[in-house]
LUMTIMI-327835 format. One record per residue (C-alpha): x negated, y, z negated; chain; residue number from 1. Coordinates in steps of 0.1 Angstrom, whole numbers, plus 5000, padded with zeros to 4 digits. Layout:
BEGIN
   xx   yy   zz mol seq
    X    Y    Z   A NUM
...
This chain:
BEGIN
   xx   yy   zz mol seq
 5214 5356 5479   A   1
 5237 5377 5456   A   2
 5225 5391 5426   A   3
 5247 5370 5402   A   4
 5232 5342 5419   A   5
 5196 5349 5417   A   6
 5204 5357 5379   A   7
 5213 5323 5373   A   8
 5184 5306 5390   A   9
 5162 5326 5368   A  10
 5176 5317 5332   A  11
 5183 5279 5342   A  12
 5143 5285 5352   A  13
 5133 5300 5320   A  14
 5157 5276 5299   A  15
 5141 5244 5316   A  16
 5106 5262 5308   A  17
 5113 5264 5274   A  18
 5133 5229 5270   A  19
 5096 5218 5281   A  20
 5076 5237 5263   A  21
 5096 5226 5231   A  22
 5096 5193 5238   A  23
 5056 5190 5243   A  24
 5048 5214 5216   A  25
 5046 5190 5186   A  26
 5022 5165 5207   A  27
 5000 5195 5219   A  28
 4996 5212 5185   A  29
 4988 5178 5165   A  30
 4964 5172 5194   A  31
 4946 5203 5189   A  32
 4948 5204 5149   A  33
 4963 5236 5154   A  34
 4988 5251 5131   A  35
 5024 5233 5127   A  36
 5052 5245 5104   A  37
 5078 5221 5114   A  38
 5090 5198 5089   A  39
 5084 5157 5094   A  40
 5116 5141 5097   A  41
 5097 5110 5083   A  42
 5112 5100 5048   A  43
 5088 5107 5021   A  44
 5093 5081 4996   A  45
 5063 5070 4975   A  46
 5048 5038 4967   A  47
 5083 5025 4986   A  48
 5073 4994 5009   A  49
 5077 5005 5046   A  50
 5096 4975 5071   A  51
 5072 4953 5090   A  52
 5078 4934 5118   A  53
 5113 4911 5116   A  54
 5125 4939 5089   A  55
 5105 4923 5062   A  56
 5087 4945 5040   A  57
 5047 4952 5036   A  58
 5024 4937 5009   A  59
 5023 4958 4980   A  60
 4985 4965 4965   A  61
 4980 4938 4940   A  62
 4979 4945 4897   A  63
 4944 4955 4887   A  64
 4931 4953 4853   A  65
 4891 4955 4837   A  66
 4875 4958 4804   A  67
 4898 4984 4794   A  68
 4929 4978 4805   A  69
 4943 4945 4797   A  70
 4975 4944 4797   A  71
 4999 4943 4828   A  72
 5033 4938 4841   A  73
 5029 4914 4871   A  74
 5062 4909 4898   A  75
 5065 4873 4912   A  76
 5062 4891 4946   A  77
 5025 4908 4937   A  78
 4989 4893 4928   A  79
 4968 4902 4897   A  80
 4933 4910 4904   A  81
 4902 4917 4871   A  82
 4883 4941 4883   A  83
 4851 4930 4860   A  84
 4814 4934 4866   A  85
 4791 4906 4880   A  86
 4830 4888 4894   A  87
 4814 4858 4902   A  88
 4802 4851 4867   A  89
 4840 4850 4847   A  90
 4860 4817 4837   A  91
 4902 4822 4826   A  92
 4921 4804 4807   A  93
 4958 4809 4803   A  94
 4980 4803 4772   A  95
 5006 4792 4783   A  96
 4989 4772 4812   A  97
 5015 4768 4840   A  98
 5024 4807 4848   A  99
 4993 4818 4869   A 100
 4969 4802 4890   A 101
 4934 4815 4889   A 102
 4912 4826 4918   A 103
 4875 4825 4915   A 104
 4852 4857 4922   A 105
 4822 4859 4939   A 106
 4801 4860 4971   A 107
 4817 4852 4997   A 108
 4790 4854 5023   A 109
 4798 4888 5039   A 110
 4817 4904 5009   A 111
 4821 4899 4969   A 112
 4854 4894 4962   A 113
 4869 4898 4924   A 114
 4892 4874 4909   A 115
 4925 4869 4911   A 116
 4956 4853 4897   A 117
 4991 4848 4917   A 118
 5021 4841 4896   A 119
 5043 4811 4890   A 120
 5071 4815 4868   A 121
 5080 4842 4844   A 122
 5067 4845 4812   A 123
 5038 4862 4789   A 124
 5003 4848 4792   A 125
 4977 4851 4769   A 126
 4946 4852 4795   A 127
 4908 4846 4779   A 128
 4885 4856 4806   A 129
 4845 4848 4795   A 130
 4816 4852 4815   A 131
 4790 4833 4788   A 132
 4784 4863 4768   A 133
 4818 4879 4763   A 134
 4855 4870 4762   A 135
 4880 4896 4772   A 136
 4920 4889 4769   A 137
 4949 4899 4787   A 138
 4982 4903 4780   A 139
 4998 4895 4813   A 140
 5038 4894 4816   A 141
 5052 4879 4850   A 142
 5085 4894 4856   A 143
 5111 4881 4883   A 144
């Protein structure tokens, strides 16, 4: 075999080599928890909702608000939740009535859940939540 020849054999060896070694690098060193300096090509866009299945996007987390913070900007599209000691124990009312419909707290056998309001319409909502001893209210404004 000529020299020229054996020349090439040896760099299309060491270029399929490395075409290997590159292309299983990024599995072996997140395997490992080794080192990795390369950059994600992953978008990095914050609190953006990522496409589910059908191109539809994910659930947002819903609107919390407690004791302290009682006022809240609620989207059509996302679920108010009070975050309130002993959940079980609070009653709501809403002035005006017909924007959000309430969801009891409570046991719920394996879990205590909090409670909840989804929205109906748009509007502002003066919410009186009481658990027999105190009344806390919300401001709560449903926005398209």
């Amino acid at each position: 075999m000529s020299r020229s020849r054996k020349t090439i054999l040896v760099l299309a060896a060491v270029l399929a080599s490395l075409t290997l070694a590159a292309c299983g690098e990024g599995s072996e060193v997140g395997e490992e928890g080794g080192d990795n300096d390369e950059v994600s090509s992953a978008p990095l866009t914050p609190n953006a909702p990522e496409a589910g299945q059908g191109g539809q996007a994910q659930v947002l987390p819903p609107i919390m608000v407690d004791e302290v913070s009682t006022t809240a900007s609620l989207p059509m599209t996302n679920t108010l939740v009070f975050n309130l000691t002993n959940p079980g124990a609070w009653s709501f009312a809403a002035e005006p009535g017909d924007l959000l419909e309430f969801t009891p707290g409570g046991d719920q056998g394996t879990y205590i859940s909090n409670p909840s309001a989804r929205p109906l319409k748009p509007g502002v909502a003066q919410v009186t939540a009481s658990d027999g001893t105190q009344k806390i209210v919300f401001t709560i404004t449903v926005t398209q």
